[in-house]
Biopython code that builds the backbone (N, CA, C, O; Angstrom):
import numpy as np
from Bio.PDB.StructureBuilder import StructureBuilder

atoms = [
    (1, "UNK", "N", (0.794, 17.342, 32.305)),
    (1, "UNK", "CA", (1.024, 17.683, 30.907)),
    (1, "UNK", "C", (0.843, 16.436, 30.050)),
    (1, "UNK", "O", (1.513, 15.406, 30.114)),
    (2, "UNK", "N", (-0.105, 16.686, 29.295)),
    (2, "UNK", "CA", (-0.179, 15.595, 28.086)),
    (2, "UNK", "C", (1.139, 15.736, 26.926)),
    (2, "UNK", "O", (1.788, 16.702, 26.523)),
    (3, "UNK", "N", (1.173, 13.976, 26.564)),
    (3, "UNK", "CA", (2.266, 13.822, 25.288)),
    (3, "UNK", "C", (1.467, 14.019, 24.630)),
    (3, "UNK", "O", (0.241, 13.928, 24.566)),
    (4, "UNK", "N", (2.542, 14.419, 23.913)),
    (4, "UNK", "CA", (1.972, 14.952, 22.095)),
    (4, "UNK", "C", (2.191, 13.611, 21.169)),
    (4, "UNK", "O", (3.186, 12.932, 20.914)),
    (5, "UNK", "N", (0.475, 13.522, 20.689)),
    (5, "UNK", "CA", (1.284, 11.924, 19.693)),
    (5, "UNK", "C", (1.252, 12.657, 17.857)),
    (5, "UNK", "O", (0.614, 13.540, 17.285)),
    (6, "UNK", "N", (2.003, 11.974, 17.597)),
    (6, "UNK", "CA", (2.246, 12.370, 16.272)),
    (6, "UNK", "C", (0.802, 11.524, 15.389)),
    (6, "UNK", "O", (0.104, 10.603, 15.812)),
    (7, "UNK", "N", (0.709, 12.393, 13.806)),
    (7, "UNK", "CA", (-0.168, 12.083, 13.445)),
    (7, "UNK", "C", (0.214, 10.883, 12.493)),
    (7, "UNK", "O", (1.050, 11.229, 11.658)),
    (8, "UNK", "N", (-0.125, 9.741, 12.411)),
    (8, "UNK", "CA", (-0.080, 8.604, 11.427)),
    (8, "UNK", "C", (-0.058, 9.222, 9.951)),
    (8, "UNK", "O", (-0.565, 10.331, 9.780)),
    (9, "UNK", "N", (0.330, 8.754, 9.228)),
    (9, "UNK", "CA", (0.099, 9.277, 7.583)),
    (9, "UNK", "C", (-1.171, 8.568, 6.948)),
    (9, "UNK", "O", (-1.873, 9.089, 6.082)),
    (10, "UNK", "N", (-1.393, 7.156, 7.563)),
    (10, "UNK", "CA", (-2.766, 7.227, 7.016)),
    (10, "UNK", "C", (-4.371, 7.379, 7.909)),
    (10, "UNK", "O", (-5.445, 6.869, 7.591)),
    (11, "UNK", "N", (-4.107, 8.124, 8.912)),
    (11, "UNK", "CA", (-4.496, 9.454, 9.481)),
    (11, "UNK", "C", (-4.874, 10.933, 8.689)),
    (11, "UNK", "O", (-5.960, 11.512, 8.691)),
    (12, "UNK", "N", (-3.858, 11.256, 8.150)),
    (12, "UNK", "CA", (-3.439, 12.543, 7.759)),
    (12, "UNK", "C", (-4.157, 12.264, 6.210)),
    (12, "UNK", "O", (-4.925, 13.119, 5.769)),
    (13, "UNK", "N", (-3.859, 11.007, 5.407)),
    (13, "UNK", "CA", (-4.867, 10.759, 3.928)),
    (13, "UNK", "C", (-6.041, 10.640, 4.419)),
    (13, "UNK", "O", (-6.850, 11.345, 3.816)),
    (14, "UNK", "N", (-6.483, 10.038, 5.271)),
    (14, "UNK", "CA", (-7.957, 9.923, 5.323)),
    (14, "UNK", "C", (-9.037, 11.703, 5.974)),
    (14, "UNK", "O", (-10.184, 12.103, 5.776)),
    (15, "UNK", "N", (-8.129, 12.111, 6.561)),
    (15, "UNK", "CA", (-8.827, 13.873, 6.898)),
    (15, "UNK", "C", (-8.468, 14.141, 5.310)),
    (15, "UNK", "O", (-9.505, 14.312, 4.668)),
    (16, "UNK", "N", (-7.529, 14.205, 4.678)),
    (16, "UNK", "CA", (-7.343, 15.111, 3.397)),
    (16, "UNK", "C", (-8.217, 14.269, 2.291)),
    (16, "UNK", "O", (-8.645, 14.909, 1.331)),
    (17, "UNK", "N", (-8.469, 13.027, 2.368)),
    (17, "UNK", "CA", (-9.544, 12.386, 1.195)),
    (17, "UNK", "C", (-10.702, 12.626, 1.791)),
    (17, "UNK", "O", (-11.516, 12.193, 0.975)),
    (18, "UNK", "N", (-11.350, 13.081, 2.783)),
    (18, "UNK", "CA", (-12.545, 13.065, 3.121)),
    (18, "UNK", "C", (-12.660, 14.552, 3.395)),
    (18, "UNK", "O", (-13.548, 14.748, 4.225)),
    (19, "UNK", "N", (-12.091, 15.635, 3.001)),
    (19, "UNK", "CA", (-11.746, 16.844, 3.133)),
    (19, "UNK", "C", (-12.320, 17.435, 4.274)),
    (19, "UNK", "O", (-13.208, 18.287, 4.270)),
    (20, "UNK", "N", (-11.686, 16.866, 5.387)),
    (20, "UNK", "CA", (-12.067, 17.113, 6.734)),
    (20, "UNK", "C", (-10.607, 18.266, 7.619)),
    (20, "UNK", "O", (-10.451, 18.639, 8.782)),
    (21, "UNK", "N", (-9.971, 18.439, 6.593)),
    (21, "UNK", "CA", (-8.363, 18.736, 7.363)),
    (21, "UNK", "C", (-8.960, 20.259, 8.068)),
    (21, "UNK", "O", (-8.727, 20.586, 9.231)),
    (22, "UNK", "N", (-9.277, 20.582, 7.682)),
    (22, "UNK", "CA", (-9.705, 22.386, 8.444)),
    (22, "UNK", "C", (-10.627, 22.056, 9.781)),
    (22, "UNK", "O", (-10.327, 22.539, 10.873)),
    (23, "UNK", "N", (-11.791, 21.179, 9.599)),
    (23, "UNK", "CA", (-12.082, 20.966, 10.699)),
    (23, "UNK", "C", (-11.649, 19.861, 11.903)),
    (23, "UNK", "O", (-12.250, 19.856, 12.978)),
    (24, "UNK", "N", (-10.774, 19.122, 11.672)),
    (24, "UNK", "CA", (-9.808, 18.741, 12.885)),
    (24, "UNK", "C", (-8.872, 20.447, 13.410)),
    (24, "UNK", "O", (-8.619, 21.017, 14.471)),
    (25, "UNK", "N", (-8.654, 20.671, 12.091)),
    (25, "UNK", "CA", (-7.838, 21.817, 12.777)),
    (25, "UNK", "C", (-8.525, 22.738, 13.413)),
    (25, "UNK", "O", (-7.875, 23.706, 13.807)),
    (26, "UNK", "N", (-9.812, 22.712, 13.656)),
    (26, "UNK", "CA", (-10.607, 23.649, 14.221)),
    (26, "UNK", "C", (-11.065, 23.544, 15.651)),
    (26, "UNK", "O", (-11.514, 24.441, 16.364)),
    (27, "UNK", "N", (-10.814, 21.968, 15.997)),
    (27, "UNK", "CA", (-10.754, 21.395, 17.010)),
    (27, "UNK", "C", (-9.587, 21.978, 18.099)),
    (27, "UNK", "O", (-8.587, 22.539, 17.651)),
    (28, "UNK", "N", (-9.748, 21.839, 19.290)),
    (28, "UNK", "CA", (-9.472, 22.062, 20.275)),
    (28, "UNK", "C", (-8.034, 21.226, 20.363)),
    (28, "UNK", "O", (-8.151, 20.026, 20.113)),
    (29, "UNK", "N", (-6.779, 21.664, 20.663)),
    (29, "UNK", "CA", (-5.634, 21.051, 20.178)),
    (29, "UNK", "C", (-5.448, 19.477, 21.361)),
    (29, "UNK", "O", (-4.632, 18.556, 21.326)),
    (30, "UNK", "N", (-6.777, 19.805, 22.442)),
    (30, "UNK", "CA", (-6.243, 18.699, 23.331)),
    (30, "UNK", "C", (-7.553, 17.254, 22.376)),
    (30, "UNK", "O", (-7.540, 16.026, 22.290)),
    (31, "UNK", "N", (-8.056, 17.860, 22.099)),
    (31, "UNK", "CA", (-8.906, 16.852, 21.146)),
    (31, "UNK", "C", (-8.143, 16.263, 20.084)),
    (31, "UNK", "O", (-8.026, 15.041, 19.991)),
    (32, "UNK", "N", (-7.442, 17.336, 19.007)),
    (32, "UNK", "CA", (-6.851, 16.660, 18.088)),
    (32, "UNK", "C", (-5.982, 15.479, 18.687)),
    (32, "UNK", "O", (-6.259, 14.316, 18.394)),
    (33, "UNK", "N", (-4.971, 15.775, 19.495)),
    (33, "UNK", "CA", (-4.370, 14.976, 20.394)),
    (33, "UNK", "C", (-5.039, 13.448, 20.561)),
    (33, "UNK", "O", (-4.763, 12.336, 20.110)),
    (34, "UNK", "N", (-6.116, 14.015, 21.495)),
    (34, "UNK", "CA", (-6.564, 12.742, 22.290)),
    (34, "UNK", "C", (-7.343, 11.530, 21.234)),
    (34, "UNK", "O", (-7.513, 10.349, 21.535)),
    (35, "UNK", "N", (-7.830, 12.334, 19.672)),
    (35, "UNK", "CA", (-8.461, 11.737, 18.987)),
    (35, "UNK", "C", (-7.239, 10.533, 18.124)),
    (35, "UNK", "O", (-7.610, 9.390, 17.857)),
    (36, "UNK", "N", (-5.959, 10.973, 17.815)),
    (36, "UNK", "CA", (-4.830, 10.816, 17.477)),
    (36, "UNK", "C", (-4.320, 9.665, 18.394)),
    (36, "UNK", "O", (-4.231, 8.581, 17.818)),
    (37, "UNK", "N", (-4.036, 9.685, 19.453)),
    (37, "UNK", "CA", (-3.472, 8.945, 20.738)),
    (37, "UNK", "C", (-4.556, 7.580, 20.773)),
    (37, "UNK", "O", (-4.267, 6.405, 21.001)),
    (38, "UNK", "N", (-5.828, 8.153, 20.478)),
    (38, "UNK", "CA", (-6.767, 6.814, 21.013)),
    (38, "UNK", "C", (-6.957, 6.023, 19.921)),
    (38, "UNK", "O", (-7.184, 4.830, 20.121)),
    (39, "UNK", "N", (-6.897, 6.580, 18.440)),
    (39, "UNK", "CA", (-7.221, 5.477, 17.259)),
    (39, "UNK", "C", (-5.322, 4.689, 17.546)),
    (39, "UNK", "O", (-5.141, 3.480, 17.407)),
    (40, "UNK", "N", (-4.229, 5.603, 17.911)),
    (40, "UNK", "CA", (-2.967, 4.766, 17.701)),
    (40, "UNK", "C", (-2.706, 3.863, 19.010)),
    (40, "UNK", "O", (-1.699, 3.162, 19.102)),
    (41, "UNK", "N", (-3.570, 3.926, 19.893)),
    (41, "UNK", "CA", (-3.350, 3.001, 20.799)),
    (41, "UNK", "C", (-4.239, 1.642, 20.778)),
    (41, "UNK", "O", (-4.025, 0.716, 21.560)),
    (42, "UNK", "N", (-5.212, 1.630, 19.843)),
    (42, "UNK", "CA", (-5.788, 0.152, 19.084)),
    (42, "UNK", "C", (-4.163, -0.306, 18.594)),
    (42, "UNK", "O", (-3.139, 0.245, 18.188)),
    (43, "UNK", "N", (-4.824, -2.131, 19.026)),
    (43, "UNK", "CA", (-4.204, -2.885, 18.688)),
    (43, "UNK", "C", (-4.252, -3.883, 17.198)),
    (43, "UNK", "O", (-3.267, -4.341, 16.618)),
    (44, "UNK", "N", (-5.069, -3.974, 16.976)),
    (44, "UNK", "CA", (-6.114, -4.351, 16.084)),
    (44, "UNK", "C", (-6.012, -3.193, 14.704)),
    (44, "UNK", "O", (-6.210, -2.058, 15.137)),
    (45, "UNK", "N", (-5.760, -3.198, 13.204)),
    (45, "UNK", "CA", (-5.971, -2.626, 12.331)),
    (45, "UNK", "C", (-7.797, -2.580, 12.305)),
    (45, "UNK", "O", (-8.408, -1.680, 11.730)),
    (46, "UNK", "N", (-8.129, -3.137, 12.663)),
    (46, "UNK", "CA", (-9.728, -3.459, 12.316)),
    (46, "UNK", "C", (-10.506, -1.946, 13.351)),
    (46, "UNK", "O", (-11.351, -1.090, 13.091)),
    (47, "UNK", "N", (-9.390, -2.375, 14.929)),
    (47, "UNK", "CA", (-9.973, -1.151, 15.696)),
    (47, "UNK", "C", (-9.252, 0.346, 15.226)),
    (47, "UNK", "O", (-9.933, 1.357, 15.396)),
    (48, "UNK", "N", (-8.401, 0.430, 14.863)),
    (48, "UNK", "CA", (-7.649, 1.574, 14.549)),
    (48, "UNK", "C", (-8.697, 2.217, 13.474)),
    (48, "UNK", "O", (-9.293, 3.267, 13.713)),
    (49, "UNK", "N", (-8.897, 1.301, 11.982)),
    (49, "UNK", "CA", (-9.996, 1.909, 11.338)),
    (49, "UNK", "C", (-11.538, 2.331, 12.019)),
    (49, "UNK", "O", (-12.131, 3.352, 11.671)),
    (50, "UNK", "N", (-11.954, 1.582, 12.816)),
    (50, "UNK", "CA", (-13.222, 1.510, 13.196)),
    (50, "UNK", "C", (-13.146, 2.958, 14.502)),
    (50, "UNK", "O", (-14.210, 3.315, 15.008)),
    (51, "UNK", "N", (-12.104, 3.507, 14.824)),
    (51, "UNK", "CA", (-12.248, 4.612, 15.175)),
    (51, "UNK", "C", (-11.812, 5.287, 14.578)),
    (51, "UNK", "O", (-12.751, 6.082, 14.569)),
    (52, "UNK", "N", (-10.626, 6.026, 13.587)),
    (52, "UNK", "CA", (-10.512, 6.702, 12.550)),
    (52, "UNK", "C", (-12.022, 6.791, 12.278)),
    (52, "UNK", "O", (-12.523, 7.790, 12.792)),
    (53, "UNK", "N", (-12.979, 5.912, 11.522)),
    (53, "UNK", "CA", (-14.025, 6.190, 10.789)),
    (53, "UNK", "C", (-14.817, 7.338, 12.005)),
    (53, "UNK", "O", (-15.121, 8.500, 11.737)),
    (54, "UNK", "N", (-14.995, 6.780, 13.107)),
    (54, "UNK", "CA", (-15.581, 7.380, 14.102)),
    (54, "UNK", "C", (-15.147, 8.927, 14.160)),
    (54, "UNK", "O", (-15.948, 9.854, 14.044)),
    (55, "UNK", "N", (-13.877, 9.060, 14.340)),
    (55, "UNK", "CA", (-13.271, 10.331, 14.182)),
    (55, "UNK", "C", (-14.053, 11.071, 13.032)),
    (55, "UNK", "O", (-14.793, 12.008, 13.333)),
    (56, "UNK", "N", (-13.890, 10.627, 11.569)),
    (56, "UNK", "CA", (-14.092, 11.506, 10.896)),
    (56, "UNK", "C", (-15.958, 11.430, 10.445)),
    (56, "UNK", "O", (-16.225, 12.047, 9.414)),
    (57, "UNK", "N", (-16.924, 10.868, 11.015)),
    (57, "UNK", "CA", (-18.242, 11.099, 11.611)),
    (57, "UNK", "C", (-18.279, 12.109, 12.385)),
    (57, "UNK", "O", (-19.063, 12.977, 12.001)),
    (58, "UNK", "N", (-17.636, 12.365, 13.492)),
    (58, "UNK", "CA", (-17.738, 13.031, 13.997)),
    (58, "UNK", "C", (-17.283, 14.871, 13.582)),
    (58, "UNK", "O", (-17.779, 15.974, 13.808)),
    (59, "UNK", "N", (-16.173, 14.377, 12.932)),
    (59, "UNK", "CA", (-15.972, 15.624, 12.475)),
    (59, "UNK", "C", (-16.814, 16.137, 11.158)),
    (59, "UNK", "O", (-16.890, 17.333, 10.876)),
    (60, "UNK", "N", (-17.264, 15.386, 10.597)),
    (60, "UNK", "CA", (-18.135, 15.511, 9.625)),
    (60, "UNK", "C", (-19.488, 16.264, 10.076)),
    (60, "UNK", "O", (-19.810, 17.345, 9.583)),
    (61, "UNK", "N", (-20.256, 15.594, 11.061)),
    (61, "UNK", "CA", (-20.894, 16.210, 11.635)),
    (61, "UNK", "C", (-20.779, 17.595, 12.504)),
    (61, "UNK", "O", (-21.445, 18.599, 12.252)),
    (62, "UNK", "N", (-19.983, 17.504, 13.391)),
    (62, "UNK", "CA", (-19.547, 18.303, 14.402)),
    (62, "UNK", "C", (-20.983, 18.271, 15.655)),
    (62, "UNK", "O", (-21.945, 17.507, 15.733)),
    (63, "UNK", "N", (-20.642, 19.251, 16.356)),
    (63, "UNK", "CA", (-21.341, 19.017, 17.896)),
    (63, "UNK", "C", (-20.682, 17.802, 18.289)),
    (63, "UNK", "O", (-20.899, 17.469, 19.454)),
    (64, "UNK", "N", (-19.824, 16.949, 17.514)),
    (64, "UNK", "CA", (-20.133, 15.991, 18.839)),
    (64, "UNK", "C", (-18.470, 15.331, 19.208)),
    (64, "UNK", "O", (-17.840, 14.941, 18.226)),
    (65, "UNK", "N", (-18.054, 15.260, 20.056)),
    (65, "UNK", "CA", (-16.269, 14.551, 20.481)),
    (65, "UNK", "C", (-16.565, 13.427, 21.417)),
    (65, "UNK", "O", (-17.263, 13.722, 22.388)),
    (66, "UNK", "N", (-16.106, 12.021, 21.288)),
    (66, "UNK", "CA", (-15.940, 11.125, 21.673)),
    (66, "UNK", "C", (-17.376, 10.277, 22.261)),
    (66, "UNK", "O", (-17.667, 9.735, 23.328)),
    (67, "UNK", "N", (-18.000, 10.466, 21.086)),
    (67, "UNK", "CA", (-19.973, 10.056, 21.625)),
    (67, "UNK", "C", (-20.263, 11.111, 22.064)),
    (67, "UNK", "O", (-21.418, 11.321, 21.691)),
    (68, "UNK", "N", (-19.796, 12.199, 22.838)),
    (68, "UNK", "CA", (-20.450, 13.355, 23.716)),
    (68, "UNK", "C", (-20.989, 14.504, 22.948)),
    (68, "UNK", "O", (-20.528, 14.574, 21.809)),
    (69, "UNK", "N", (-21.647, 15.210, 23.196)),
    (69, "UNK", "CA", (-22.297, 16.431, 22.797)),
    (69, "UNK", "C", (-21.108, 17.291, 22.530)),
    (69, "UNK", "O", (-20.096, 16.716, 22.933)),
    (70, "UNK", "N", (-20.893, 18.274, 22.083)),
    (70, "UNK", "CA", (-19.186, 19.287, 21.838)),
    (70, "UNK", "C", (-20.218, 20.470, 21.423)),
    (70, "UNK", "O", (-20.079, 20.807, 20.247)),
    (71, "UNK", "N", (-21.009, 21.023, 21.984)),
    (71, "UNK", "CA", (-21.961, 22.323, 21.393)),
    (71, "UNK", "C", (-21.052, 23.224, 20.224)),
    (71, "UNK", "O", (-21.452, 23.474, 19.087)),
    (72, "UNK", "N", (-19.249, 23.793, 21.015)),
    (72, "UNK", "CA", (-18.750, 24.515, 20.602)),
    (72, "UNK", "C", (-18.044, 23.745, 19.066)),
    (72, "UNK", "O", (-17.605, 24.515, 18.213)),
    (73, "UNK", "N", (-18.008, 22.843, 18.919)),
    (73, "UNK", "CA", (-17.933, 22.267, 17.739)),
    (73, "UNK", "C", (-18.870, 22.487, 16.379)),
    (73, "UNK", "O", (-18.606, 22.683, 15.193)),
    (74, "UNK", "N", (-20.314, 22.334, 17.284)),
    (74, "UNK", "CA", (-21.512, 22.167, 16.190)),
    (74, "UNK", "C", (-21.194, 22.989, 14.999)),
    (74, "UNK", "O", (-20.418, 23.943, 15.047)),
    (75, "UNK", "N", (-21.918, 22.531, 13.745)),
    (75, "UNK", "CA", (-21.237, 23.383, 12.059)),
    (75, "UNK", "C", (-22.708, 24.393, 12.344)),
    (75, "UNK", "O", (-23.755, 24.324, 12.988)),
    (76, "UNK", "N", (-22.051, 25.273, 11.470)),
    (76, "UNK", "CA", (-23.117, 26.795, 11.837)),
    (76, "UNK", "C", (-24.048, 26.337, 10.979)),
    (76, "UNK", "O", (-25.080, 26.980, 10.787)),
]
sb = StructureBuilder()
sb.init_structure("model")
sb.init_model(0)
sb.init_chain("A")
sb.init_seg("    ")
for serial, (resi, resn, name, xyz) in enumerate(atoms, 1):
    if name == "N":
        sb.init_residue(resn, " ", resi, " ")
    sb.init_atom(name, np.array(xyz, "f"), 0.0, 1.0, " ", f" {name:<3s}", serial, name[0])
structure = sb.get_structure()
């Protein structure tokens, strides 16, 4: 069983300023998770942003979770 990590607040501004909040939520709840867990386990503010940004590329785009292909993601 995976922990549940909580979402950062400036996490939560950057999906709602980049009006991405519906599609994280559209995501697969072990993704939201794991996307959450891996920008808060940077040590580094520099790495924390530099995957946040990654995160929301990706969700911007869709098809794709963690560099990988995500077909069931792709935007119609």
């Amino acid at each position: 069983e995976r922990k549940l990590n909580p979402m950062p607040r400036f996490v939560k501004e950057a999906l709602e300023a980049n009006k991405l909040v519906e599609d994280f939520k559209n995501r697969p709840a072990y993704q939201q998770n794991d996307y959450i867990g891996w920008i808060n386990r940077a040590k580094r503010e520099t790495t924390k942003h530099k995957r946040l940004n990654q995160m929301l590329d990706e969700l911007r785009k869709g098809g794709v979770y963690m560099n990988m292909t995500h077909p069931s993601s792709a935007k119609k």
